[in-house]
mmCIF file as Biopython writes it, N, C-alpha, C and O atoms, coordinates in Angstrom:
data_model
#
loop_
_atom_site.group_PDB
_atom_site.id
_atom_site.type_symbol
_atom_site.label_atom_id
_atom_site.label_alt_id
_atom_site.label_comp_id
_atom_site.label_asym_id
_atom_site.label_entity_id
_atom_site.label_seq_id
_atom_site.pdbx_PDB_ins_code
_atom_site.Cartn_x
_atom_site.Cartn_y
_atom_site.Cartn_z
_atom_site.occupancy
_atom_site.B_iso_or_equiv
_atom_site.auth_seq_id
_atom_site.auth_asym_id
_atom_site.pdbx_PDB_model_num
ATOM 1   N N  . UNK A ? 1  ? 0.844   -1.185 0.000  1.0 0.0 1  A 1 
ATOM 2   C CA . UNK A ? 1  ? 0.000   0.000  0.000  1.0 0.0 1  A 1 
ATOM 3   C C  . UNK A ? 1  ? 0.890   1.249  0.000  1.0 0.0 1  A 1 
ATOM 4   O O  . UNK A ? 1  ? 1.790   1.366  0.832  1.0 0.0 1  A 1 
ATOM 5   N N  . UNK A ? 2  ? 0.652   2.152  -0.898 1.0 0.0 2  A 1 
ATOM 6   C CA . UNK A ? 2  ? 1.162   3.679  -1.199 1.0 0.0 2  A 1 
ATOM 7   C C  . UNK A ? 2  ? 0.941   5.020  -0.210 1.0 0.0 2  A 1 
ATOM 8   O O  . UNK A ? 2  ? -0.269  5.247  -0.176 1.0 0.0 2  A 1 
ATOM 9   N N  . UNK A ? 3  ? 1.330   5.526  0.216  1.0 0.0 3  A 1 
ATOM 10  C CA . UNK A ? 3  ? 0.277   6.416  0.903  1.0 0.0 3  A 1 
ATOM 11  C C  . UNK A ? 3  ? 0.556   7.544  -0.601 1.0 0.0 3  A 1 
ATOM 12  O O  . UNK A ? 3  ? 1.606   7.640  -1.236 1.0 0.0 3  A 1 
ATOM 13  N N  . UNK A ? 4  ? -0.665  8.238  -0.841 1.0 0.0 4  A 1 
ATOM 14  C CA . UNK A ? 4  ? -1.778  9.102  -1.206 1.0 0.0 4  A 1 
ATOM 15  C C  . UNK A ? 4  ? -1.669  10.293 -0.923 1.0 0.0 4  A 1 
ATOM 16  O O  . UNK A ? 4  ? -2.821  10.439 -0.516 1.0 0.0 4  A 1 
ATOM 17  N N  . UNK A ? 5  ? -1.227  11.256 -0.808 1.0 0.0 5  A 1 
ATOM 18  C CA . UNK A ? 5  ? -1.582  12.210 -0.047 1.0 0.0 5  A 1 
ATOM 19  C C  . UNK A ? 5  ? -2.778  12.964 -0.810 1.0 0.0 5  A 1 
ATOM 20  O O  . UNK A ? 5  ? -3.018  12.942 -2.017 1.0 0.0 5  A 1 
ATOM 21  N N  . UNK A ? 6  ? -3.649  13.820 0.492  1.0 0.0 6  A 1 
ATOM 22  C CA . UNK A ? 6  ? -5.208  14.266 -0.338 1.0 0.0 6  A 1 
ATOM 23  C C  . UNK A ? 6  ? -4.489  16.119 -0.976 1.0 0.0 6  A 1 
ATOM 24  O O  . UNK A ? 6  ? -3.995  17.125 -0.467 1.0 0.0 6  A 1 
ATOM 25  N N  . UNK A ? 7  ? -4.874  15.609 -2.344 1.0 0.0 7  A 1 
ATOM 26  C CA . UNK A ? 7  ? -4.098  17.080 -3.169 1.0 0.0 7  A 1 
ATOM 27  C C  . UNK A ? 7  ? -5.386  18.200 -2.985 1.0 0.0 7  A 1 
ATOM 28  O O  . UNK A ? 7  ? -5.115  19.400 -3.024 1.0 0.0 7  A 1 
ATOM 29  N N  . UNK A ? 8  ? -6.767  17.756 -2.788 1.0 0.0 8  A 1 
ATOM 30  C CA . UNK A ? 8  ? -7.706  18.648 -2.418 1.0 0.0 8  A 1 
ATOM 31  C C  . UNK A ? 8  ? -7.004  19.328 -1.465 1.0 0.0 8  A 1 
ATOM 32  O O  . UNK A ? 8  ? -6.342  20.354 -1.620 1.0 0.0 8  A 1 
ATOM 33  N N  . UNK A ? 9  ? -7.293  18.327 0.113  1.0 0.0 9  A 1 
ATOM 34  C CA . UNK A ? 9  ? -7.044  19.250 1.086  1.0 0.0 9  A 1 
ATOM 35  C C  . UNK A ? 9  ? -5.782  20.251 1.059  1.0 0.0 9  A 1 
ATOM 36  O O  . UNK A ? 9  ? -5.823  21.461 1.281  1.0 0.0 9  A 1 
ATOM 37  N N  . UNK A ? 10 ? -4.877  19.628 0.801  1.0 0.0 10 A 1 
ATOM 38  C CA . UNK A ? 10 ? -3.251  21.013 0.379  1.0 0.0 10 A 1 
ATOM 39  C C  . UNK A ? 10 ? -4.281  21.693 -0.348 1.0 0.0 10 A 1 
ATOM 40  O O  . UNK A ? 10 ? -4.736  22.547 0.412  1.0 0.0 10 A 1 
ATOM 41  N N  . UNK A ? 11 ? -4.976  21.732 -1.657 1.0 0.0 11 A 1 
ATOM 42  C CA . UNK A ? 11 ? -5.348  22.917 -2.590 1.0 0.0 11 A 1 
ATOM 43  C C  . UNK A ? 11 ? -6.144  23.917 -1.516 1.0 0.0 11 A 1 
ATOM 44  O O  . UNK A ? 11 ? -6.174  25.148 -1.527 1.0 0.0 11 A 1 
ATOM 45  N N  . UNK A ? 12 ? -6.654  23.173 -0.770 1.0 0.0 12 A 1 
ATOM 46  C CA . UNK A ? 12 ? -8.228  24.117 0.165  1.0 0.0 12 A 1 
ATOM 47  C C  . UNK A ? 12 ? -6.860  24.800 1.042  1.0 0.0 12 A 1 
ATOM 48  O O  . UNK A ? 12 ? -6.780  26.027 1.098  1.0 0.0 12 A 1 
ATOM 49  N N  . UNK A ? 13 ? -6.257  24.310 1.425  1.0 0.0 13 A 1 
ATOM 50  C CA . UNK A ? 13 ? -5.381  25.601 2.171  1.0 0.0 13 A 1 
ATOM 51  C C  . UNK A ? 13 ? -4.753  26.402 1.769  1.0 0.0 13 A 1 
ATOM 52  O O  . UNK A ? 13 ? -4.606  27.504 2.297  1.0 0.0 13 A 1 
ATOM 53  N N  . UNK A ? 14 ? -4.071  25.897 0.396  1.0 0.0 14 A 1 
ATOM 54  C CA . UNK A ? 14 ? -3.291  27.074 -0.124 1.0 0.0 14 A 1 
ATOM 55  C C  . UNK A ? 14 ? -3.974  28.200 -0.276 1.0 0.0 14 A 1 
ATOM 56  O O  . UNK A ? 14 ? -3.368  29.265 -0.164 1.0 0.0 14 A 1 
ATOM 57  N N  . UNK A ? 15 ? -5.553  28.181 -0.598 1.0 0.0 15 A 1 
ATOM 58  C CA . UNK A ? 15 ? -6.768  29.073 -0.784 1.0 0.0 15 A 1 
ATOM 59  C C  . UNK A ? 15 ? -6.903  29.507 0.485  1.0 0.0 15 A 1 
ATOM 60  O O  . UNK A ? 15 ? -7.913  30.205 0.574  1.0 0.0 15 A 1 
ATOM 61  N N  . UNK A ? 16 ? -6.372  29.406 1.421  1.0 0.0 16 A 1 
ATOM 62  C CA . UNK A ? 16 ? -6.699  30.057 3.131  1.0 0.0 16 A 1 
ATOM 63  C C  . UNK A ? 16 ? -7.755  29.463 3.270  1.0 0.0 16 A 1 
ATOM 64  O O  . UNK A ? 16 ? -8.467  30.302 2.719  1.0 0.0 16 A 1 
ATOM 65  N N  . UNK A ? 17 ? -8.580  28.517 3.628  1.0 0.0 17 A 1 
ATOM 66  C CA . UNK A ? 17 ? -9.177  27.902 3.564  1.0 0.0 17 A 1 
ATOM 67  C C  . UNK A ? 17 ? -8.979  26.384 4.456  1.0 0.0 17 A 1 
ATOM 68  O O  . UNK A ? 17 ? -8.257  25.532 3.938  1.0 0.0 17 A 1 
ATOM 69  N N  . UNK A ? 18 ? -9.583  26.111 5.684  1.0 0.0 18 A 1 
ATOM 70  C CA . UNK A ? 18 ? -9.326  25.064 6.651  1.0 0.0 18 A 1 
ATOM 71  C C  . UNK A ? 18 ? -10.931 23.745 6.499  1.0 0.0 18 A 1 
ATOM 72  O O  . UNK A ? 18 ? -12.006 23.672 7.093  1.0 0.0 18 A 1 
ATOM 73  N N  . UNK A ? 19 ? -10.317 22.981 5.468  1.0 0.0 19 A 1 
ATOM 74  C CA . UNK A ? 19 ? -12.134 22.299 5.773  1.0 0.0 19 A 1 
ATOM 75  C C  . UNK A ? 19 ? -11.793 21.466 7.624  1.0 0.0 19 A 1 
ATOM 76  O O  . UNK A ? 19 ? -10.925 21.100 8.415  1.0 0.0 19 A 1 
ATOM 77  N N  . UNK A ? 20 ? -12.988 21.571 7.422  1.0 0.0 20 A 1 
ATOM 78  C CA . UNK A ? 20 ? -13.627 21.129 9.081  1.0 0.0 20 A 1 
ATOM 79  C C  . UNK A ? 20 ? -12.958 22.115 10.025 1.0 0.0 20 A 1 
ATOM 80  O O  . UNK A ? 20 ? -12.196 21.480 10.755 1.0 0.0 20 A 1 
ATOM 81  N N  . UNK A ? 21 ? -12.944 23.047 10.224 1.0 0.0 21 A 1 
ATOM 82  C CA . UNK A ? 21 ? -12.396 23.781 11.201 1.0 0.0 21 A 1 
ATOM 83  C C  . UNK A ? 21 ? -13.031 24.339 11.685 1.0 0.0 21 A 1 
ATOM 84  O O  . UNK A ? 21 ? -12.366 24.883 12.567 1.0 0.0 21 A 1 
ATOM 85  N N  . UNK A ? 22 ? -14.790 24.894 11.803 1.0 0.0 22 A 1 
ATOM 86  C CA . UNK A ? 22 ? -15.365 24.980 12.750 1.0 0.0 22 A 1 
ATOM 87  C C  . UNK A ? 22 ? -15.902 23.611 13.502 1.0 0.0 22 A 1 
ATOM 88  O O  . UNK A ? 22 ? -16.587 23.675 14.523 1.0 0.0 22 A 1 
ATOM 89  N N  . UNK A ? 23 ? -15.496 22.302 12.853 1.0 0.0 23 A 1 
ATOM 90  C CA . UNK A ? 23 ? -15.819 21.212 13.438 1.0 0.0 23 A 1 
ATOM 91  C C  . UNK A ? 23 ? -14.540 21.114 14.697 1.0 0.0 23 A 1 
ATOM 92  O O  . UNK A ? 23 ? -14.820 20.917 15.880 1.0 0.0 23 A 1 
ATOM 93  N N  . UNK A ? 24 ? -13.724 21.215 14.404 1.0 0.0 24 A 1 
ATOM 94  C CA . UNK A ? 24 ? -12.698 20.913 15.149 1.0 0.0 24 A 1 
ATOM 95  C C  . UNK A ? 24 ? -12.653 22.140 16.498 1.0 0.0 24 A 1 
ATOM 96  O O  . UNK A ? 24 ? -12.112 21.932 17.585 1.0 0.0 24 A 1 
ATOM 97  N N  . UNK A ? 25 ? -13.230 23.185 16.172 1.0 0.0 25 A 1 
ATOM 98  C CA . UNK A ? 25 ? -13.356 24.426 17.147 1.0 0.0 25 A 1 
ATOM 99  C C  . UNK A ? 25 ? -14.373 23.682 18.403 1.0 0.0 25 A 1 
ATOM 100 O O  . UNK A ? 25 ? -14.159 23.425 19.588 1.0 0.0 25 A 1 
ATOM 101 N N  . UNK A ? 26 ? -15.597 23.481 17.475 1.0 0.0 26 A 1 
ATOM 102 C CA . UNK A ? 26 ? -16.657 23.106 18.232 1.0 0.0 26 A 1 
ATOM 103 C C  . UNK A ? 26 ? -16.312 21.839 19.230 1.0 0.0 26 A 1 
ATOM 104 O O  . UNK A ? 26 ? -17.091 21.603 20.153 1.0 0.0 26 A 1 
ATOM 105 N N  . UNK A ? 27 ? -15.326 21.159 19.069 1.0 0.0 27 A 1 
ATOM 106 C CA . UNK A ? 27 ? -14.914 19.756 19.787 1.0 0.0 27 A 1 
ATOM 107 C C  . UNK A ? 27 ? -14.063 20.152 20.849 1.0 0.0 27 A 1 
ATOM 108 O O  . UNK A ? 27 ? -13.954 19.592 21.940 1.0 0.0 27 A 1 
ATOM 109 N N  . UNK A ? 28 ? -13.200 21.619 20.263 1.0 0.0 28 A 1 
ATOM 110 C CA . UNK A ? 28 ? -12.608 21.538 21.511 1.0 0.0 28 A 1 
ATOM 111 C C  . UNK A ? 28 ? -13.149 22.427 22.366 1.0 0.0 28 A 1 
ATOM 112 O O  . UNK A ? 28 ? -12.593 22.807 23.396 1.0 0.0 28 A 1 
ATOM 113 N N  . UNK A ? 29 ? -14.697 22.938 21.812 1.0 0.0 29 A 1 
ATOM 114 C CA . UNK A ? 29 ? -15.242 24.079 23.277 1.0 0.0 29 A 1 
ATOM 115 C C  . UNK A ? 29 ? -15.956 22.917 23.710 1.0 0.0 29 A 1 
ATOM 116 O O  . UNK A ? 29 ? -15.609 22.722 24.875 1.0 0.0 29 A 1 
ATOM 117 N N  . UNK A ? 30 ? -16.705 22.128 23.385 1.0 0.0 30 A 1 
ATOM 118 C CA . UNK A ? 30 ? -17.314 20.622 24.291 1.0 0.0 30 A 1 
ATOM 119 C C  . UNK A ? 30 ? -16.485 20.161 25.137 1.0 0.0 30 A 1 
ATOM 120 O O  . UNK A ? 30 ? -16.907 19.937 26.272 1.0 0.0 30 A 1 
ATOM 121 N N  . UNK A ? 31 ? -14.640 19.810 24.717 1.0 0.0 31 A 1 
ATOM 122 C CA . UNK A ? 31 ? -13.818 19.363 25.501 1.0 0.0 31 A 1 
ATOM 123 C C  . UNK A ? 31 ? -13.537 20.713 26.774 1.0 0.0 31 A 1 
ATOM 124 O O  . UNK A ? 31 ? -13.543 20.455 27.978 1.0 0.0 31 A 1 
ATOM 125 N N  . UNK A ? 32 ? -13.419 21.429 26.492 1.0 0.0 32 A 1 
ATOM 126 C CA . UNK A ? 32 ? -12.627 22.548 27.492 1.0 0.0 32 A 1 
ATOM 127 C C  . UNK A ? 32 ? -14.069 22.920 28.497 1.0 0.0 32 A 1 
ATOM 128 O O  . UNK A ? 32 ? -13.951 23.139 29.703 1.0 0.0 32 A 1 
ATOM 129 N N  . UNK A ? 33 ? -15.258 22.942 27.864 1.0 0.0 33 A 1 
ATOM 130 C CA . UNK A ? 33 ? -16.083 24.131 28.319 1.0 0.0 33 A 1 
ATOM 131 C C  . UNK A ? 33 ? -17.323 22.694 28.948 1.0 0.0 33 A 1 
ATOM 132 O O  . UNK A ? 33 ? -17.323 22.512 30.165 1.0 0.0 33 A 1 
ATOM 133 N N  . UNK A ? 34 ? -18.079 21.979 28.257 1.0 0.0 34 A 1 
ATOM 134 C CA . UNK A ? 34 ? -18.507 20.847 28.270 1.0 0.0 34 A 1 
ATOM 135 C C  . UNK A ? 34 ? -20.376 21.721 27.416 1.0 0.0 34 A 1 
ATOM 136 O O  . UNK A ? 34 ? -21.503 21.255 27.252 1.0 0.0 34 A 1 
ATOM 137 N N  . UNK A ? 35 ? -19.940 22.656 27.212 1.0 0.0 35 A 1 
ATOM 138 C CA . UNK A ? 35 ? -21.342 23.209 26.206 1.0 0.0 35 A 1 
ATOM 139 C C  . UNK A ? 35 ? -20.776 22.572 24.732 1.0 0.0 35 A 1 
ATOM 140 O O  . UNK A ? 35 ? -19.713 22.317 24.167 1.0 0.0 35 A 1 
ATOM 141 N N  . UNK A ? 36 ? -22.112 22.505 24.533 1.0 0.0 36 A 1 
ATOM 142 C CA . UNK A ? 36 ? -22.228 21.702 22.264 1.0 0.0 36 A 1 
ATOM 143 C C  . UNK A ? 36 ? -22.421 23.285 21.997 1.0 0.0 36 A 1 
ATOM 144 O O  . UNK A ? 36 ? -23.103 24.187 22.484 1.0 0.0 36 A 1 
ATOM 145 N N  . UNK A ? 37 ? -21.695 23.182 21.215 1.0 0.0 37 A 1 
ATOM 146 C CA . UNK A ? 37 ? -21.811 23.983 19.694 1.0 0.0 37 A 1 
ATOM 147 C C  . UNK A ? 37 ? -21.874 23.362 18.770 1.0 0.0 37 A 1 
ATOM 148 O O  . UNK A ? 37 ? -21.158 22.365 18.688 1.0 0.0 37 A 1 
ATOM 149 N N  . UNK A ? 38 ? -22.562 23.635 17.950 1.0 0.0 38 A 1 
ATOM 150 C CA . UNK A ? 38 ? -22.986 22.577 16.314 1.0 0.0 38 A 1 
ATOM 151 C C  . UNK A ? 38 ? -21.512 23.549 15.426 1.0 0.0 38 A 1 
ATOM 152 O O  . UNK A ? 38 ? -21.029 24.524 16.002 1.0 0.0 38 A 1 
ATOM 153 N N  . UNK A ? 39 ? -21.105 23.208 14.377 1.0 0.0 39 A 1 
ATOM 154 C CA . UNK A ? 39 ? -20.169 23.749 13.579 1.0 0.0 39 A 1 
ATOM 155 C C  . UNK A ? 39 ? -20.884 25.154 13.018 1.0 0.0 39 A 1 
ATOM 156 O O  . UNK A ? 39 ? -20.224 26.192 12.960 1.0 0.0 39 A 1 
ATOM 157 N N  . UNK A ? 40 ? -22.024 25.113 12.686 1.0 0.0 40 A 1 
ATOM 158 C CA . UNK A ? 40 ? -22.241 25.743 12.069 1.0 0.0 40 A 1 
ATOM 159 C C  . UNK A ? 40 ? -22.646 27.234 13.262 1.0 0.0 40 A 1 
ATOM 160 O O  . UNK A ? 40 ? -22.336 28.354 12.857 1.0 0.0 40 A 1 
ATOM 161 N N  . UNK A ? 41 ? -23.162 27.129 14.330 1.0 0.0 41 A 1 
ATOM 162 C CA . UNK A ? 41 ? -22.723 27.906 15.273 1.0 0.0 41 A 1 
ATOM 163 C C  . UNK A ? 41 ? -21.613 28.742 15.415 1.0 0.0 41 A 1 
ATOM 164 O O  . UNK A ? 41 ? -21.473 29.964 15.464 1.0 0.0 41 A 1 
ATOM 165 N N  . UNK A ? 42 ? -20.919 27.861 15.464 1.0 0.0 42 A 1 
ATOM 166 C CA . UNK A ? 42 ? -18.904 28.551 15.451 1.0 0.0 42 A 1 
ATOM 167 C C  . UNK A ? 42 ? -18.877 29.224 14.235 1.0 0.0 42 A 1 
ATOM 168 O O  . UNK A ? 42 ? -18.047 30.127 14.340 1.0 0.0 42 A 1 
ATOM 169 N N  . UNK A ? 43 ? -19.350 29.221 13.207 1.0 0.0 43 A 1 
ATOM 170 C CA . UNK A ? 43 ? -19.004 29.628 11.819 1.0 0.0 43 A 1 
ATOM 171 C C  . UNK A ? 43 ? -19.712 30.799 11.922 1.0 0.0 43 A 1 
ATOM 172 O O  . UNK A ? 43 ? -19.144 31.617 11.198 1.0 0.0 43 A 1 
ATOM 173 N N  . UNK A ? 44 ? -20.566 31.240 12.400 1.0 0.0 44 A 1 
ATOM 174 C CA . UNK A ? 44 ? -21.367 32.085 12.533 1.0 0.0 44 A 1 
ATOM 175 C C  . UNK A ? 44 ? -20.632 33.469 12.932 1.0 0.0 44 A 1 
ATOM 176 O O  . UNK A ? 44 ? -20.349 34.549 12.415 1.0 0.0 44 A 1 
ATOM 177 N N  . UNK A ? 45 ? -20.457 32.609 14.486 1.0 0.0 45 A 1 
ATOM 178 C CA . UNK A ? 45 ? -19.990 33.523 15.343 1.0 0.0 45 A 1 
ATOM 179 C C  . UNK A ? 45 ? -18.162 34.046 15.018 1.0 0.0 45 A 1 
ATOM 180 O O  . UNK A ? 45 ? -17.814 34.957 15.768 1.0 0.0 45 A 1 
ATOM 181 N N  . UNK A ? 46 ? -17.518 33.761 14.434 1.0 0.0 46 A 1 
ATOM 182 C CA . UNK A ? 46 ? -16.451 33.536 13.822 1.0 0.0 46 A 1 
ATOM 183 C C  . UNK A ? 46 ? -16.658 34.497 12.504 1.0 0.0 46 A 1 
ATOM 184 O O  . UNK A ? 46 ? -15.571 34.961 12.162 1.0 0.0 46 A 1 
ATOM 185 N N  . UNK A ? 47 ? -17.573 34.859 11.800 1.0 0.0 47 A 1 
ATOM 186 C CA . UNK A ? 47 ? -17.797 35.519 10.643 1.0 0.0 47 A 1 
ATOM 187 C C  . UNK A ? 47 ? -17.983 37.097 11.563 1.0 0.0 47 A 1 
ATOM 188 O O  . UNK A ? 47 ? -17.261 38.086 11.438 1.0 0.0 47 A 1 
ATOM 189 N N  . UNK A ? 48 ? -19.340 36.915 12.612 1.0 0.0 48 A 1 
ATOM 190 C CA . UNK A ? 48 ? -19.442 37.819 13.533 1.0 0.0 48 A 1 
ATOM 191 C C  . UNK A ? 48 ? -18.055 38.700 14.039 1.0 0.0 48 A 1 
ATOM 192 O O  . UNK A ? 48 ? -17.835 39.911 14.034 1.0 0.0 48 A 1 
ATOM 193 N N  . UNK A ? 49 ? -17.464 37.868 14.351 1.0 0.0 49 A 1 
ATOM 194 C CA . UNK A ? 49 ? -15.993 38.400 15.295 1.0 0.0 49 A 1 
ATOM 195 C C  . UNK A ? 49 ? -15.368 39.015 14.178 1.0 0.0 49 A 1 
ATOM 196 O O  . UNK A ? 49 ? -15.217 40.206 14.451 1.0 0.0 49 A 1 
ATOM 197 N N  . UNK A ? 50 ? -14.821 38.678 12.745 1.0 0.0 50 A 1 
ATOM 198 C CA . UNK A ? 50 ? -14.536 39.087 11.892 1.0 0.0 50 A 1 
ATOM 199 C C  . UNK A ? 50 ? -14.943 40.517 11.412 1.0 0.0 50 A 1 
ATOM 200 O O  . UNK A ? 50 ? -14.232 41.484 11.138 1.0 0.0 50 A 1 
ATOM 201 N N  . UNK A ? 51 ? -16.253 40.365 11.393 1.0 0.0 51 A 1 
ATOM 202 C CA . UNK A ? 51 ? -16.847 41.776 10.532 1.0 0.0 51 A 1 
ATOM 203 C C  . UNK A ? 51 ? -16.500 42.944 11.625 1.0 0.0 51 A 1 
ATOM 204 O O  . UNK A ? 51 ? -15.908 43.990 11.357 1.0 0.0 51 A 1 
ATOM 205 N N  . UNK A ? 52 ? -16.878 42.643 12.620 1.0 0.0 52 A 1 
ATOM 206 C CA . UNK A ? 52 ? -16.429 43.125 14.044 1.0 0.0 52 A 1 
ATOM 207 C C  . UNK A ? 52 ? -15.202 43.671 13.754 1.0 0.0 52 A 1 
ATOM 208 O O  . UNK A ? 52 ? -15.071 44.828 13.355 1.0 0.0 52 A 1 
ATOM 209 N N  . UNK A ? 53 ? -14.496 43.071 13.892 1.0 0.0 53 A 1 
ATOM 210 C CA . UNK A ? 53 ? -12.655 43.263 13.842 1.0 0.0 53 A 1 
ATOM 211 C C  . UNK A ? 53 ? -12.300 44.104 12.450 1.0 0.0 53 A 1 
ATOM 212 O O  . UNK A ? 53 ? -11.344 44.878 12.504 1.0 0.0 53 A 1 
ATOM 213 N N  . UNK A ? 54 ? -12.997 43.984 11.280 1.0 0.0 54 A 1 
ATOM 214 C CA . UNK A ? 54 ? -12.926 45.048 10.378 1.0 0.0 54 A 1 
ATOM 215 C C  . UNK A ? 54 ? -13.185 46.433 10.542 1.0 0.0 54 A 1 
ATOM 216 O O  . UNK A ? 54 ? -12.501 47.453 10.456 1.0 0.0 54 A 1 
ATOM 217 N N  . UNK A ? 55 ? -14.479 46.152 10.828 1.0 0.0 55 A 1 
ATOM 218 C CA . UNK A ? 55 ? -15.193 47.299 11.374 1.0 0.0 55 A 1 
ATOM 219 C C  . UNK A ? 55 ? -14.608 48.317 12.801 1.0 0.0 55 A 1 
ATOM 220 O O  . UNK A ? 55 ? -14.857 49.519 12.705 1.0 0.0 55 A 1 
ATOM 221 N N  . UNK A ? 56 ? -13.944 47.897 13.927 1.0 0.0 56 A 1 
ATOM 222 C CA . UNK A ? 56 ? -13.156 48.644 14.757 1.0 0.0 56 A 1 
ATOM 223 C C  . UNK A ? 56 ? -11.599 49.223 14.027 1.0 0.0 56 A 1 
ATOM 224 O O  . UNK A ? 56 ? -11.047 50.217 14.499 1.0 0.0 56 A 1 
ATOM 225 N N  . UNK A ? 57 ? -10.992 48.442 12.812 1.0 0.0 57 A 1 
ATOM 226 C CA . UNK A ? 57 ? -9.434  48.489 12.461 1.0 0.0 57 A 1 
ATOM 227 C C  . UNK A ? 57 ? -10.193 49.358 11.850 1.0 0.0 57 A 1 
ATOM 228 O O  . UNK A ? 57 ? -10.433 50.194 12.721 1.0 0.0 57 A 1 
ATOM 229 N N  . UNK A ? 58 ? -10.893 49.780 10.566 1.0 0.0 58 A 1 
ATOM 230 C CA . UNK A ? 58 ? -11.364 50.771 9.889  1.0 0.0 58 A 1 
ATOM 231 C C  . UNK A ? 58 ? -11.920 52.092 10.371 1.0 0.0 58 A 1 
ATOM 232 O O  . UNK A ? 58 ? -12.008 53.150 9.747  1.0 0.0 58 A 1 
ATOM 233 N N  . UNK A ? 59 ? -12.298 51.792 11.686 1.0 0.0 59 A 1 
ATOM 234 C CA . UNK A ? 59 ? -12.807 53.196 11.991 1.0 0.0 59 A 1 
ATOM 235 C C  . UNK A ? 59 ? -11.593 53.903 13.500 1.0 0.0 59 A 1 
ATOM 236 O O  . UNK A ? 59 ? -11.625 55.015 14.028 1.0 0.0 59 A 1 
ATOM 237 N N  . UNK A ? 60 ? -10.587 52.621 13.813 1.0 0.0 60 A 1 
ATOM 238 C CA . UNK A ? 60 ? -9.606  53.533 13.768 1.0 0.0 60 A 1 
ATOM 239 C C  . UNK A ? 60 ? -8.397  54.343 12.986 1.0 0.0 60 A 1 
ATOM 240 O O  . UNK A ? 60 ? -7.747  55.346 13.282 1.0 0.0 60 A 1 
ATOM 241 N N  . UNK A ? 61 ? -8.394  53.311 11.677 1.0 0.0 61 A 1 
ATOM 242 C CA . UNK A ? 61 ? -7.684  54.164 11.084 1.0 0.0 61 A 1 
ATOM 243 C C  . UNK A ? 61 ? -8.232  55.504 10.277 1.0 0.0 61 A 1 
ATOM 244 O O  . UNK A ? 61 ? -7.543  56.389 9.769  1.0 0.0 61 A 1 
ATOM 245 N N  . UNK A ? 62 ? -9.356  55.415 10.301 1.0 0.0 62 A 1 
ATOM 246 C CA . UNK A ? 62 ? -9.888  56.924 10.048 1.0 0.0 62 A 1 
ATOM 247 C C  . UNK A ? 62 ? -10.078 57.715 11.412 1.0 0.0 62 A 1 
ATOM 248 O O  . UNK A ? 62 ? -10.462 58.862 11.187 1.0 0.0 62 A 1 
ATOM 249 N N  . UNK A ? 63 ? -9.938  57.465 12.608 1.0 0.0 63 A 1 
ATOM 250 C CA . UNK A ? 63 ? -9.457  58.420 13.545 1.0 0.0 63 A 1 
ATOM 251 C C  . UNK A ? 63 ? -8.034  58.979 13.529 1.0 0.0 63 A 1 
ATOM 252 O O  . UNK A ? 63 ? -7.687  60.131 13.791 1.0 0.0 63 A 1 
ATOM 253 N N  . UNK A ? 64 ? -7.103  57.695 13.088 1.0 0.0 64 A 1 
ATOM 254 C CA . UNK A ? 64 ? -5.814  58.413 13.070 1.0 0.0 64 A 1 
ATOM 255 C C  . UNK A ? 64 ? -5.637  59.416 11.684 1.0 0.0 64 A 1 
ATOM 256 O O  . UNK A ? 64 ? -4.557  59.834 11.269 1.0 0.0 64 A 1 
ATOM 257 N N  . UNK A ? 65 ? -6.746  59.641 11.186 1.0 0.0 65 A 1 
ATOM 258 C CA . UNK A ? 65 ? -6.470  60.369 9.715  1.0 0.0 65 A 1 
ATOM 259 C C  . UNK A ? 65 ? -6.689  61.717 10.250 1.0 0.0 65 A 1 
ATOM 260 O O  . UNK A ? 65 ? -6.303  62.757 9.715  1.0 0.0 65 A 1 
ATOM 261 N N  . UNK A ? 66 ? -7.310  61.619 11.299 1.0 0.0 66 A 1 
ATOM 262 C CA . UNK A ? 66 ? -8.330  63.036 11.341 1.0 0.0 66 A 1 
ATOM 263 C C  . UNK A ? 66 ? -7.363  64.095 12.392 1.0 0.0 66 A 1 
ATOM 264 O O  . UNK A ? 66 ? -7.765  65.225 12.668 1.0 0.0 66 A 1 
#
């Protein structure tokens, strides 16, 4: 037997791109915390935190303009 390696998964990262990684988030807040999060929960909230985090870097760098 050969090992294979999966040329998808390398392609999905080179794209910044993590498959299952709000799965793997969600396993370890069940492990650490003992609350379920479904994946798609985490993905949510993770998009949330994001727009968030744009939205404060952008409106300080238009304070430092002013």
């Amino acid at each position: 037997m050969t090992f294979k390696p999966n040329l998808r998964a390398r392609e999905t990262r080179h794209l910044g791109r993590f498959p299952f990684r709000n799965k793997h988030i969600s396993e370890y807040i069940y492990r650490k915390t003992g609350i379920i999060r479904d994946p798609k929960q985490v993905g949510s909230r993770l998009q949330q935190l994001g727009e968030y985090a744009k939205e404060t870097i952008d409106e300080n760098v238009r304070l430092q303009r002013e």
